[in-house]
C-alpha positions in Angstrom: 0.0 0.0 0.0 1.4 3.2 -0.8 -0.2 5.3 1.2 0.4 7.7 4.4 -0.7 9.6 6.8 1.0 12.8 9.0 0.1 14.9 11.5 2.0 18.2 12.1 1.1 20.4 14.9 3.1 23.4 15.7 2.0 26.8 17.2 0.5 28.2 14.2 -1.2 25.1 12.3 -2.8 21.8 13.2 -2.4 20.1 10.2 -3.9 16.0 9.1 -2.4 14.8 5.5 -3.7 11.8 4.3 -2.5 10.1 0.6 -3.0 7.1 -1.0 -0.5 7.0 -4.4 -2.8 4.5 -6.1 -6.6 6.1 -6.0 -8.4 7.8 -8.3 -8.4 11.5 -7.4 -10.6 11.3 -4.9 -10.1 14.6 -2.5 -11.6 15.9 0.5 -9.8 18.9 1.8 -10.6 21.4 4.0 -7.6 23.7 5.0 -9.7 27.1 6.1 -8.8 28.8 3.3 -11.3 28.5 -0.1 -8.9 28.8 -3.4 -6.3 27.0 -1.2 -8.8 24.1 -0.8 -10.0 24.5 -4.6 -6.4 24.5 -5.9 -5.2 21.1 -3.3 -8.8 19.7 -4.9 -7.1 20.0 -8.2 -3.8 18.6 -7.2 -5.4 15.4 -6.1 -8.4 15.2 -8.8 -5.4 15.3 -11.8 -2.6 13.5 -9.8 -5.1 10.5 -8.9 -3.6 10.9 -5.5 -6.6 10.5 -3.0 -6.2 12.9 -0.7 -7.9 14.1 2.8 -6.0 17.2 4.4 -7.6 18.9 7.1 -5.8 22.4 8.7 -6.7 25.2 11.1 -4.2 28.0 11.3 -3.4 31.7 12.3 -6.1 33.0 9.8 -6.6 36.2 12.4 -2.7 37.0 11.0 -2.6 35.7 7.4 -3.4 32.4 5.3 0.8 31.9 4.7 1.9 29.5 7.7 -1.5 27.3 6.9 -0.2 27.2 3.0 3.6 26.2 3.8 2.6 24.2 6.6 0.1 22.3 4.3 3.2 22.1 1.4 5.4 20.7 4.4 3.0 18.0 5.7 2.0 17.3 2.1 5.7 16.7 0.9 6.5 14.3 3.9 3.4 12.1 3.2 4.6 11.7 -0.3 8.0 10.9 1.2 6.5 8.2 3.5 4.1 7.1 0.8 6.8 6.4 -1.6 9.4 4.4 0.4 12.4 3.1 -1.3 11.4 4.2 -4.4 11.3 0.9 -6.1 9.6 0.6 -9.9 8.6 4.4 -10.1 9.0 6.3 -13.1 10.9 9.2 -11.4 10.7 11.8 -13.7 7.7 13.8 -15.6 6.7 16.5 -16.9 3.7 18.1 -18.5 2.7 21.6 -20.6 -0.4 22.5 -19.8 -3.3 25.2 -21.0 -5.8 27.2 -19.3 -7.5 29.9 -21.1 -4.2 32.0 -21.5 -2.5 30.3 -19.2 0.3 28.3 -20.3 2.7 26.2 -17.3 4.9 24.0 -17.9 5.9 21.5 -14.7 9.2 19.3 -14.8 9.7 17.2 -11.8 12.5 14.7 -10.4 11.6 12.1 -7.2 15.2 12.3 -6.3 15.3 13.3 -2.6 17.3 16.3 -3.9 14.9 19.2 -3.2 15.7 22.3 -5.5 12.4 24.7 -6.8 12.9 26.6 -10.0 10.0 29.1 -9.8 9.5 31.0 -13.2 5.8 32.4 -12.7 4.8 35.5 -12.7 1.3 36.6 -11.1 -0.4 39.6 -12.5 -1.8 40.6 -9.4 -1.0 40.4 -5.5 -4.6 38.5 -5.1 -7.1 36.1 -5.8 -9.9 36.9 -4.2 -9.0 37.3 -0.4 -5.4 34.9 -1.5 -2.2 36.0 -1.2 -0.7 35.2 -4.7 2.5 34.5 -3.7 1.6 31.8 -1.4 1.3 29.5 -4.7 5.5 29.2 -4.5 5.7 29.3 -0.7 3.2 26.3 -1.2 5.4 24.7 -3.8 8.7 25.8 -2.1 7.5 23.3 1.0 6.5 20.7 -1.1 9.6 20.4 -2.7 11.3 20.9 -0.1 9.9 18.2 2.2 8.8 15.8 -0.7 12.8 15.7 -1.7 11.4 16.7 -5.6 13.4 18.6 -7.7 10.8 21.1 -9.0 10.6 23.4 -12.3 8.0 25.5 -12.8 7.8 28.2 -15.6 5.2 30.1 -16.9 5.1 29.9 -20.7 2.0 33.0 -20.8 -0.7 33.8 -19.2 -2.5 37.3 -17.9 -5.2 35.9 -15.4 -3.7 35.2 -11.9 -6.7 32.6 -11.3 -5.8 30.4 -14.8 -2.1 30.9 -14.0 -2.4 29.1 -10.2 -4.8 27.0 -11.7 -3.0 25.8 -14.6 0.2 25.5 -12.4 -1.6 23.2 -9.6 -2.9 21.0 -12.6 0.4 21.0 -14.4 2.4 19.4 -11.2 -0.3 17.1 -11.2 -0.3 15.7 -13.9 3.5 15.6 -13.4 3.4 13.7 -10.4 0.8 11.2 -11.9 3.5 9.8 -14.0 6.5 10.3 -11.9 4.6 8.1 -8.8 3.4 5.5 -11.4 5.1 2.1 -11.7 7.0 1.3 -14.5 6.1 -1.9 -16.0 9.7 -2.6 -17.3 11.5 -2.0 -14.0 8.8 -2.6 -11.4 11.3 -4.2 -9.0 14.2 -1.5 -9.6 15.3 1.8 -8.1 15.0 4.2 -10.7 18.7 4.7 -10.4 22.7 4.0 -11.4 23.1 5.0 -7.3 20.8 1.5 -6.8 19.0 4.2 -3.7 17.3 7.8 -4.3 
């Protein structure tokens, strides 16, 4: 079963991640914070990760330490859900379109965090949402899922398709990379023989 479960509790958040690798995109999340929760809904419906994460933060100072702490707890359940490694495709990547949005995500499982983070948001919200809590979010995740992360905006003039599109495009990245690989289902995906 790949699948995990963590709890984080510090100060600021209370924080429940729960992931199985092989569902369907079933999501049920409910962080406190509404594009947050509609943005992690489209993370699991086009990754096919099943996903239940469940957060109450600082909201009376900002939405940013639910967000990170979300991308941290996030990152370590895909760390725990993964294992070893063994028969996983490793790397993906994925252009997609939204309206004018255009991202493009490129991901390695490699334990080696890095985030290349080439977006640019038009404005400073979305709705009540801080825009640049989409790369804090993805700054944690890669970070604490050990994923070496590129992210680059190809075009795009609506902050809402840009997120969007961005969300979706790591997706769909992470649907492949977590996938088995029928030719080398009982190999680590590397020379090293360990990632």
């Amino acid at each position: 079963m790949r699948s995990a479960t963590v709890a984080r509790s510090t100060a600021e958040t209370e924080i429940t991640v729960e992931i199985d690798l092989d569902g369907v995109g079933t999501y049920d999340n409910n962080t406190g914070v509404g594009f947050f929760d509609h943005m992690l809904d489209q993370l699991s419906r086009h990754s096919l990760i099943d996903m239940t994460i469940r957060a109450k933060g600082d909201y009376h100072i900002d939405d940013h330490h639910t967000v990170e702490d979300v991308g941290i707890a996030l990152g370590q359940a895909l760390t725990k859900a993964l294992g070893d490694k063994k028969g996983i495709r490793r790397y993906a990547a994925c252009h997609l379109p939204m309206d004018d949005a255009q991202v493009r995500a490129a991901l390695d499982l490699s334990a080696r965090p890095y985030l290349i983070w080439n977006v640019d948001m038009p404005t400073d919200k979305i709705g009540t949402f801080d825009t640049e809590l989409v790369r804090e979010f993805f700054q944690a995740l890669s970070t604490h899922g050990g994923i070496t992360l590129h992210i680059d905006q190809i075009h795009g003039f609506n902050s809402h398709h840009i997120a969007e599109a961005t969300f979706k495009a790591v997706a769909r990245a992470l649907r492949e990379a977590v996938e088995t690989d029928p030719r080398k289902a009982d190999a680590i995906p590397s020379t090293k023989g360990a990632l």
